[in-house]
C-alpha positions in Angstrom: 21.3 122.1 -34.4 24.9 121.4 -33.6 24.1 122.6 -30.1 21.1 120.5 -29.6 23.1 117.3 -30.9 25.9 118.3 -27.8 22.7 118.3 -25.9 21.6 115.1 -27.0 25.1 113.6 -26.9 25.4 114.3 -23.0 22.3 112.2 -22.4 23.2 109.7 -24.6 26.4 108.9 -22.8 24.9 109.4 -19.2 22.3 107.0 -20.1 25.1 104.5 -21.5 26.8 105.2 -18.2 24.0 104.5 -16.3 22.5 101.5 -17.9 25.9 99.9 -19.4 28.7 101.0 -18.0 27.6 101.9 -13.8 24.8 100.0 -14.1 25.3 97.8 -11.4 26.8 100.3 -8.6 23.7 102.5 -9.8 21.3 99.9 -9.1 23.0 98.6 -5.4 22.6 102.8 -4.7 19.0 102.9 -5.6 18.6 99.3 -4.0 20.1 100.9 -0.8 17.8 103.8 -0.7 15.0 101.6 -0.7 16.5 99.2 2.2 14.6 98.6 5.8 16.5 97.0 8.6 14.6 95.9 11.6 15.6 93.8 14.8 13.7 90.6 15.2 14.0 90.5 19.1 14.7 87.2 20.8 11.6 85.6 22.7 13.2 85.6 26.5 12.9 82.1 27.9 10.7 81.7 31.0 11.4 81.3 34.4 9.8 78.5 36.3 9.2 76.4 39.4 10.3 73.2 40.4 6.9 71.3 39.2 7.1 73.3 35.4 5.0 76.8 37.1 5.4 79.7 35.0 6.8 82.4 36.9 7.9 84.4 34.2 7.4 84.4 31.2 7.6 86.8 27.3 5.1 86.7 24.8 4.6 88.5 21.0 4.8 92.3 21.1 4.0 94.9 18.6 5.3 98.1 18.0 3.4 100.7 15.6 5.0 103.3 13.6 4.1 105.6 11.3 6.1 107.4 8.1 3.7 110.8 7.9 4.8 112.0 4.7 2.9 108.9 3.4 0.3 108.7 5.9 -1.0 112.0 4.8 -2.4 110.9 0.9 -4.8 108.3 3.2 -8.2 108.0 1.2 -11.0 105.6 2.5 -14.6 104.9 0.9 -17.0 106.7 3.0 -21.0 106.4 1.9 -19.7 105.2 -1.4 -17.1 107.9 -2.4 -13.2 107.7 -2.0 -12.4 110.7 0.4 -9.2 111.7 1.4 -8.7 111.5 5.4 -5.2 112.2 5.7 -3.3 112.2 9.4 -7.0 112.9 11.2 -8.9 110.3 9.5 -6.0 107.7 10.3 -5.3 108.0 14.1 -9.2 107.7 14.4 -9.4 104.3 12.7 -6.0 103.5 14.6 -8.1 104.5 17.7 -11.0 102.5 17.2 -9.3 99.6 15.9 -7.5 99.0 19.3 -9.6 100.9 21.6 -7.5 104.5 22.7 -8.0 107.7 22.4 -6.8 108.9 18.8 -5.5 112.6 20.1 -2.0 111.0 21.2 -1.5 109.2 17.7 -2.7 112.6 15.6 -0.2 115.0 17.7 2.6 112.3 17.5 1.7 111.6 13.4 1.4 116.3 13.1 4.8 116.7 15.1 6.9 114.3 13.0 5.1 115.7 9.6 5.8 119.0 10.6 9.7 117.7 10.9 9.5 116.1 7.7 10.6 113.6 9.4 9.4 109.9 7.9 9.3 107.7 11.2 7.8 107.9 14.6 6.1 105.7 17.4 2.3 105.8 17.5 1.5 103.3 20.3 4.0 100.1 21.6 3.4 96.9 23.1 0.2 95.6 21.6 -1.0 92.3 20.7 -1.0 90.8 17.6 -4.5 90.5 17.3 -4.6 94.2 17.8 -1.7 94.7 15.4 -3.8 92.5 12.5 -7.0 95.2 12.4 -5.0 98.1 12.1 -3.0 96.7 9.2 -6.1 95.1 7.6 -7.3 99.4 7.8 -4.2 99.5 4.6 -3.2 102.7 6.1 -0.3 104.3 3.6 3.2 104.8 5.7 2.0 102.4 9.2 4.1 99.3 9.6 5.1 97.5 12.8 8.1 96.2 15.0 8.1 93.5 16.5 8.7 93.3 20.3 8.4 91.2 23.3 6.9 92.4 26.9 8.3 90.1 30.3 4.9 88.9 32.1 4.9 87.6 35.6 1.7 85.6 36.3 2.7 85.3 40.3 3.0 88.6 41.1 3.9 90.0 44.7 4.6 87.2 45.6 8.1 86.2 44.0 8.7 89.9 42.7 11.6 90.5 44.9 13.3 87.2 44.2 12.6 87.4 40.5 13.7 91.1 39.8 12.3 92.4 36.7 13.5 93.3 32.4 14.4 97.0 31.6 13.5 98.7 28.7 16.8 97.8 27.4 16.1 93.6 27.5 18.3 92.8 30.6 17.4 91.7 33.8 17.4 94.5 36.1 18.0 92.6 39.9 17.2 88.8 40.8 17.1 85.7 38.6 16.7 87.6 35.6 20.1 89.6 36.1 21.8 86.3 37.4 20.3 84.4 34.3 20.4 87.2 32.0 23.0 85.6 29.0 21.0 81.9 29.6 17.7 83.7 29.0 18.4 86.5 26.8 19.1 84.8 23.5 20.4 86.3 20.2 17.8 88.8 18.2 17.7 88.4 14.6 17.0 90.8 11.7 14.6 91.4 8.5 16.1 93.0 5.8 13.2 94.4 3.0 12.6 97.1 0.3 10.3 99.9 1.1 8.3 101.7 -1.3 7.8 105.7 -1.3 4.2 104.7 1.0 6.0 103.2 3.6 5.1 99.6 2.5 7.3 96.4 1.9 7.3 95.7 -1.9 6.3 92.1 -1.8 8.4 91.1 -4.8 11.8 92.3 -3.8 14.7 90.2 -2.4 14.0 90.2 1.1 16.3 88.7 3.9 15.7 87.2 7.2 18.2 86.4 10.0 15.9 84.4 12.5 16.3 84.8 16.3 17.3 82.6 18.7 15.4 82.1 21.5 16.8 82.0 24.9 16.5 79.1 27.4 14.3 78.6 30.2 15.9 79.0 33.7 14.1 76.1 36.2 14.3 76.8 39.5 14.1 74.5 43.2 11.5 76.6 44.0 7.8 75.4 44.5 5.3 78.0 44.0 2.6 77.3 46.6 5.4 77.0 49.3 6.0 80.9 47.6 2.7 81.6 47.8 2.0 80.7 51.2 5.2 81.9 53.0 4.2 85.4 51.1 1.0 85.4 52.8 2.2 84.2 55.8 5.0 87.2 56.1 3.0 89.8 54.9 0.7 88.8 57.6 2.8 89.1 60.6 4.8 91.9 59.1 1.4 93.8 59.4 0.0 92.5 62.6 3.3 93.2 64.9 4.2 96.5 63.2 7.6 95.5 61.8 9.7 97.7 59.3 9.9 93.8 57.4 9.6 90.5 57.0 11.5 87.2 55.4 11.1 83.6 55.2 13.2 81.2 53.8 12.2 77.5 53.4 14.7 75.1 52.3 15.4 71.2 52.1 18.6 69.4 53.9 20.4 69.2 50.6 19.9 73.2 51.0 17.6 73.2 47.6 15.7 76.6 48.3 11.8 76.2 48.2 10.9 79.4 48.8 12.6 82.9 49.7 9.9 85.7 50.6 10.1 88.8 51.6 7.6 92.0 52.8 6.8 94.6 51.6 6.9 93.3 48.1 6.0 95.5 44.2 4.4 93.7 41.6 7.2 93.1 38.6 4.3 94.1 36.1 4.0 97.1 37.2 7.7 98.7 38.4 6.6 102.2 38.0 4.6 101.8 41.2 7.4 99.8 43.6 9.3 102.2 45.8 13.1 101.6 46.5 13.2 99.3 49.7 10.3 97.0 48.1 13.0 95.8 44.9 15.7 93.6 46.7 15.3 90.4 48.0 16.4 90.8 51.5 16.5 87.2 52.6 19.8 87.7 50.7 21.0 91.2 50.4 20.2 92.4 53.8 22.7 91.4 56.8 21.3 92.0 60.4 22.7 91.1 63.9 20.9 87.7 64.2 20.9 87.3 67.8 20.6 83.9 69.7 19.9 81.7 66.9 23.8 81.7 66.4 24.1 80.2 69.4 23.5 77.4 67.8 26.9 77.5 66.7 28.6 78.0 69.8 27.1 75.0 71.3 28.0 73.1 67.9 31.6 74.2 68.3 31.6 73.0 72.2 30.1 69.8 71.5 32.1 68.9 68.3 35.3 69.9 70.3 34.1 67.6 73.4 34.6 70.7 75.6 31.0 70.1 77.1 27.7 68.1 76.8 24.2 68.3 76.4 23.9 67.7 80.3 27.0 69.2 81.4 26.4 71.6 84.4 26.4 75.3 84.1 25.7 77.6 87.0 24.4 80.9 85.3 24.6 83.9 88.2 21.9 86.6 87.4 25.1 88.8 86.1 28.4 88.2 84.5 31.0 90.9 84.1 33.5 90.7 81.4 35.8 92.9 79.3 34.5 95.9 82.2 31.2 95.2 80.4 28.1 93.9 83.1 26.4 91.1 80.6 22.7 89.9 82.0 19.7 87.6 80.2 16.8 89.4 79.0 15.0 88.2 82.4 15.9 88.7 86.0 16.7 85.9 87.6 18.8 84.9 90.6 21.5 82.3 90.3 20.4 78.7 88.2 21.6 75.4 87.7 21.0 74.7 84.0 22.2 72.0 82.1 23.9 72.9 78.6 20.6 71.8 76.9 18.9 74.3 79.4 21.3 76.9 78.6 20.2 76.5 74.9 16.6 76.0 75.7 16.7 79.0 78.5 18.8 80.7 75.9 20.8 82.1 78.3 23.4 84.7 77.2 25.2 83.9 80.4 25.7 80.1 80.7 26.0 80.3 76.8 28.9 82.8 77.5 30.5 81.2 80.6 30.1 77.6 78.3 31.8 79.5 75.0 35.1 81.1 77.2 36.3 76.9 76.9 36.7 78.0 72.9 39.8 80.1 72.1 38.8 83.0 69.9 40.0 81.5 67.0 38.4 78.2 67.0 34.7 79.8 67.4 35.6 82.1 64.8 37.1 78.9 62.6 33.2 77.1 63.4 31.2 80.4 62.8 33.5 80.5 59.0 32.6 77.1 58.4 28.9 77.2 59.2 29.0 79.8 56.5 29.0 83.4 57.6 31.0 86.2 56.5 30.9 84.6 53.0 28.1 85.1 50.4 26.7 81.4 49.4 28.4 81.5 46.1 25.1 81.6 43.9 26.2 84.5 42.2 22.9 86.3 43.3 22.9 89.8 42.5 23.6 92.3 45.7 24.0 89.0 48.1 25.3 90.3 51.1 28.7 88.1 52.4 27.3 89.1 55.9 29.9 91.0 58.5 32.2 88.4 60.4 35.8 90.3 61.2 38.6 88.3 61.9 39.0 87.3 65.9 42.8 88.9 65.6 40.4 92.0 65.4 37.5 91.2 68.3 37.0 93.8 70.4 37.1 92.7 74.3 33.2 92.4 74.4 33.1 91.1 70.7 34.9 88.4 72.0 32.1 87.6 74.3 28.8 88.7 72.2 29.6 86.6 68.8 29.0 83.8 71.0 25.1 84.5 71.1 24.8 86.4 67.8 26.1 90.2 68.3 29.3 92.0 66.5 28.4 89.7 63.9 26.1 90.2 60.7 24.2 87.8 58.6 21.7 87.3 56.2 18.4 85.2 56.5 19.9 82.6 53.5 22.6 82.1 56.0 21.0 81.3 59.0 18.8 79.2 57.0 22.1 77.2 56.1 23.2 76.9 59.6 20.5 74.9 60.4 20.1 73.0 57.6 24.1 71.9 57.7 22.7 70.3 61.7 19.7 68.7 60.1 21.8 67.1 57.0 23.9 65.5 59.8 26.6 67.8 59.8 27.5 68.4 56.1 26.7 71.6 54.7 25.8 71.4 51.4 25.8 74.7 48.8 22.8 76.6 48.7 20.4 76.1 45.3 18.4 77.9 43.2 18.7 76.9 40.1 17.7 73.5 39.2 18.2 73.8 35.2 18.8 75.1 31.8 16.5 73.8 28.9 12.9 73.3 27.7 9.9 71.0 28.4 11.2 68.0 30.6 15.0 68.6 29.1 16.5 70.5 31.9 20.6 70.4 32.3 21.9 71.0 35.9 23.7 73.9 35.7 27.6 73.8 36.2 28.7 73.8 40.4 32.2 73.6 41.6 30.9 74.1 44.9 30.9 71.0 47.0 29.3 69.4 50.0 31.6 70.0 53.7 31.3 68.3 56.9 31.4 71.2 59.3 30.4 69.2 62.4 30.5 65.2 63.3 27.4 63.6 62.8 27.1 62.9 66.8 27.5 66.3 67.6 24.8 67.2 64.9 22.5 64.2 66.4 23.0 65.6 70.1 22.3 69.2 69.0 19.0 68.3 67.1 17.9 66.6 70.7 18.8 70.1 72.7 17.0 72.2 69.8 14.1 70.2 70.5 13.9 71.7 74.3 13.2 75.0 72.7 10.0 73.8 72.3 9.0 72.0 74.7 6.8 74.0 77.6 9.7 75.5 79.1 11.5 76.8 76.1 11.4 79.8 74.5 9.2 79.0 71.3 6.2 76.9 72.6 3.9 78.4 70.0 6.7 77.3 67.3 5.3 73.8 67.9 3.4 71.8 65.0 1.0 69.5 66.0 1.8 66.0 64.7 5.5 66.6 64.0 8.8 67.2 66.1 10.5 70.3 66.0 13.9 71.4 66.4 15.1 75.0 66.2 15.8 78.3 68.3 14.9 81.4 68.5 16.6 85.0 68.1 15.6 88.3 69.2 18.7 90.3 68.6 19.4 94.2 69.4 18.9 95.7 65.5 20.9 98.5 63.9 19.6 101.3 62.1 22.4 102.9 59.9 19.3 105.5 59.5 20.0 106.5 63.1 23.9 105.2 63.6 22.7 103.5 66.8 20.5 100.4 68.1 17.1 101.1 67.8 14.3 97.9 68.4 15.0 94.3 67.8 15.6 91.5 64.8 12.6 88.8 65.8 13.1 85.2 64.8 13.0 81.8 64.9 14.6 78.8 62.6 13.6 75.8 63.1 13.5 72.0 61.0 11.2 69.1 60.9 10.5 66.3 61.5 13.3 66.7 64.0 14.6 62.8 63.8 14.2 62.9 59.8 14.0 66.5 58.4 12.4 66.7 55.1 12.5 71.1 55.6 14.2 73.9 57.3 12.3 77.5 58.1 13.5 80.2 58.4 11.7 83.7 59.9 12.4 87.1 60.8 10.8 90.1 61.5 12.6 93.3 61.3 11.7 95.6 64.6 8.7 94.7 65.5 6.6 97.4 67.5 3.5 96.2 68.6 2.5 93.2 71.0 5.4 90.9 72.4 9.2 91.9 70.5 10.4 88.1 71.3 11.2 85.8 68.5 9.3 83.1 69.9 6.7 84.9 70.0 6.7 87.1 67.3 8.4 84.4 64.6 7.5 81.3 66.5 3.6 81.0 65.1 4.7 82.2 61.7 7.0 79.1 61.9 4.1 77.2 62.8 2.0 77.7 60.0 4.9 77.8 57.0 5.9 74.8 58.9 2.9 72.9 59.1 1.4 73.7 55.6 5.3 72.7 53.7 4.6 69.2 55.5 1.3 68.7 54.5 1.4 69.9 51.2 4.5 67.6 50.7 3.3 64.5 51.9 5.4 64.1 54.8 3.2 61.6 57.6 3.1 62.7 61.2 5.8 61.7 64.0 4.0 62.0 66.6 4.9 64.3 69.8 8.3 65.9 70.6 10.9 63.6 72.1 11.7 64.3 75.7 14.1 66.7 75.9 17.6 66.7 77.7 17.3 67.3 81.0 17.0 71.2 80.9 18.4 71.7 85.2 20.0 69.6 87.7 19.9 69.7 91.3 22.9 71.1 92.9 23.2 69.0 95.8 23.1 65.8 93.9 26.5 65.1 92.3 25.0 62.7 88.9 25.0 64.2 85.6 21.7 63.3 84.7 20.5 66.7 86.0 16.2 67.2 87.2 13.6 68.4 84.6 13.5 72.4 84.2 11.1 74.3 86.8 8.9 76.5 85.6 11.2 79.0 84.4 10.0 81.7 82.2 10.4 82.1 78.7 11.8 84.4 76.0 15.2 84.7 77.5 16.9 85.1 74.3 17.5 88.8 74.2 20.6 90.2 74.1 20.8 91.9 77.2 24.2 93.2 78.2 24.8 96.8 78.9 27.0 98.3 75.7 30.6 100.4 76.2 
């Protein structure tokens, strides 16, 4: 008796302890047991165009997951008696309420039982209509997490640009990496009680720390410019055998409308893109460019009133320099081009014999300006800044071939700017891609230190616009760049193109930048095509009609009314033994001269 009163005695004052004295650091213990924590992810904000497009966007994801050790006592009615099912009778009504195959969900709910372990995934990403029959099954020990899953309606055709979300919720390349803390937002959490079966209890204290949603990222894109520059590339990329292909479409204030690039991988599917297909080359990817940066030479010797549009230049069919023999892409014998023919011939001679007025360090001070050897400032993931060394540095024949676009790099954004800083009159404005932060029609321009720079006098700018426009004309070298209604002023570019692949020069960079309407430019194109192999390698012809039709569709989808024919050129050639300025109209000389063509060290 006495013993059994000791007994009783013990549990007596272990209850007291329990309920009276501990009670309340017993309870938090048993409280804590019970408690559930899961993350209640943010809803990414969407990407879109200029006009509201979706081009990215997150919706309502659900995760399933299963506690076995409860899943195990399932019991269903079946032809009017309560059976017991267990793991096999609940990945078959998982299975059928979704529409899969219920092996997967019975080997992953038979592994984690034979664990004893109490949680495991049985199938992700679902809808949550698909999520409401298989709770509505009351399945003992299957509950959900909420996720989200990235969609990108457009596809291929802004994938590169885009980039794409990793399994971890953070942008991965492109606008969402560069947008990543705008779009992400802050994920929340829900806090509950859950019974031995795996289930919430309904009556406890539950708690909720709601997410907050992250912004949506507009951009100065316009989809079907996208779209149709996509096509367009893709296209020529396959006709002429190139390696690639880019176009970049942009207005004067230098808002990008569209930035494409081939081969392309759809962003809703990464497993299937291979490595070269995930940049955005119109940005990462620098390349000798080749005579379109002649352009700047002739900006640099007009600006500097060390020539003129008609000044005289007597191009010999060879030039030596540096011990180097330097010749045009042609054979010719000795011409009398103006500096407007020079540009229009693209002659790597006369441009060459016309550039040796500029010290090394003033052309190197215009090509700086104009932009290159500098990334745009963007903060675009992987931009490449280009490869422009310092003139202290220029070899004897760099000196020389930067003038028409070798021993120089640059990227297709770049180019694009060069020409948009002569169609905006001479000021260069920074390049844009995003146009706002917000929702609905409340959009907030993002923060820009950058500011606009006059690179070159509006005169100079005016006069170059009028020598561009030779390019086209029927002696130039991008006649089937032309756009019927409208004016056009550009140049073209066929470049010798490195291959790190092979550490030497191997094919050409193809391409032609142009803007129109040449007296009032509403857009600037821009197109290359990386070593093209099959049919003409020329950039007029190769880029040229690609031009033409990215061109001609950005004017008419935008409105812009017809001017009407080119202007008459410059005059393109004089007659030597006349001793006026003015110069004669160009012979038939043959095109496509723009081809570096000097022999190499």
């Amino acid at each position: 008796m006495i013993a059994t009163l000791i007994v009783f005695s013990l549990f007596g004052a272990q209850l007291l302890r329990i309920q009276g004295l501990d009670a309340q650091s017993v309870s938090a213990k048993a409280i804590q047991s019970r408690l559930r924590t899961t993350v209640l992810p943010a809803l990414r904000g969407s990407i879109v165009d200029a006009n509201g497009t979706v081009l990215a966007s997150s919706v309502d994801r659900y995760n399933v997951v299963d506690d076995p050790t409860a899943t195990v006592t399932y019991k269903k009615r079946i032809d009017g008696q309560v059976v017991k099912v267990g793991l096999a009778g609940a990945a078959t009504d998982i299975a059928d309420a979704i529409g899969i195959e219920p092996q997967p969900l019975l080997d992953a709910m038979k592994s984690a039982y034979k664990k004893k372990s109490q949680f495991t995934y049985l199938t992700k990403n679902i809808t949550p209509r698909q999520w409401r029959r298989i709770a509505e099954l009351g399945i003992p020990g299957v509950t959900s997490e909420t996720s989200t899953d990235r969609q990108y309606p457009q596809g291929t055709s802004i994938a590169p640009l885009l980039g794409w979300v990793g399994g971890d919720g953070k942008g991965g390349a492109g606008v969402e990496q560069m947008k990543q803390k705008v779009l992400n937002g802050t994920p929340g959490k829900h806090v509950y009680e859950q019974a031995p079966d795996g289930t919430a209890i309904a009556t406890a204290d539950n708690q909720d720390t709601p997410a907050v949603d992250g912004e949506n990222v507009k951009l100065t894109l316009d989809n079907d410019l996208q779209w149709y520059s996509q096509n367009a590339i893709a296209d020529a990329v396959k006709k002429s055998g190139s390696l690639s292909g880019e176009v970049v479409i942009m207005d004067t204030k230098q808002n990008l409308k569209a930035v494409a690039s081939y081969p392309s991988f759809d962003n809703n599917n990464l497993a299937g893109a291979s490595k070269g297909e995930l940049q955005s080359k119109p940005f990462t990817q620098a390349y000798e460019p080749g005579s379109t940066s002649k352009v700047i030479t002739m900006a640099a010797l007009l600006d500097k009133k060390k020539a003129t549009p008609t000044s005289h230049v007597v191009v010999p069919p060879t030039l030596t320099r540096a011990g180097t023999t330097f010749h045009d892409a042609e054979v010719h014998g000795t011409e009398h081009l103006t500096l407007a023919g020079v540009l229009s011939q693209s002659s790597n001679i006369g441009t060459m014999l016309e550039g040796s007025k500029l010290d090394k360090g003033t052309l190197y001070h215009y090509l700086r300006n104009f932009g290159l050897g500098q990334t745009s400032g963007l903060g675009y993931p992987g931009e490449s800044k280009g490869v422009l060394s310092s003139y202290k540095n220029w070899s004897a024949t760099q000196r020389f071939t930067v003038m028409f676009g070798q021993g120089l790099a640059s990227t297709a954004i770049q180019e694009a700017s060069v020409f948009a800083t002569v169609a905006n009159g001479g000021v260069k404005e920074p390049v844009k891609l995003v146009k706002g932060v917000g929702e609905g029609d409340d959009y907030t321009a993002p923060q820009d230190d950058r500011k606009a720079k006059r690179i070159i006098k509006k005169s100079t700018a005016s006069q170059l616009t009028k020598m561009m426009e030779g390019v086209i004309s029927k002696t130039g070298t991008a006649k089937a760049a032309a756009v019927d209604g409208y004016s056009i002023a550009g140049k073209t570019g066929t470049a010798d193109r490195y291959d790190p692949s092979l550490g030497r020069y191997n094919g050409v960079t193809a391409s032609f930048i142009g803007f129109a309407p040449a007296e009032n430019p509403r857009y600037i194109v821009a197109v290359t095509l990386q070593r093209p192999t099959k049919g003409s390698h020329f950039g007029g012809d190769v880029a040229g009609p690609v031009f033409s039709k990215v061109m001609s569709y950005a004017l008419t989808h935008s409105g812009v009314p017809p001017t009407g024919k080119q202007r008459a050129p410059y005059p393109l050639t004089y007659d030597p033994s006349k001793t006026t300025s003015e110069g004669t109209t160009s012979k038939n000389q043959p095109g496509g001269r723009d081809q570096t063509g000097q022999s190499r060290p």
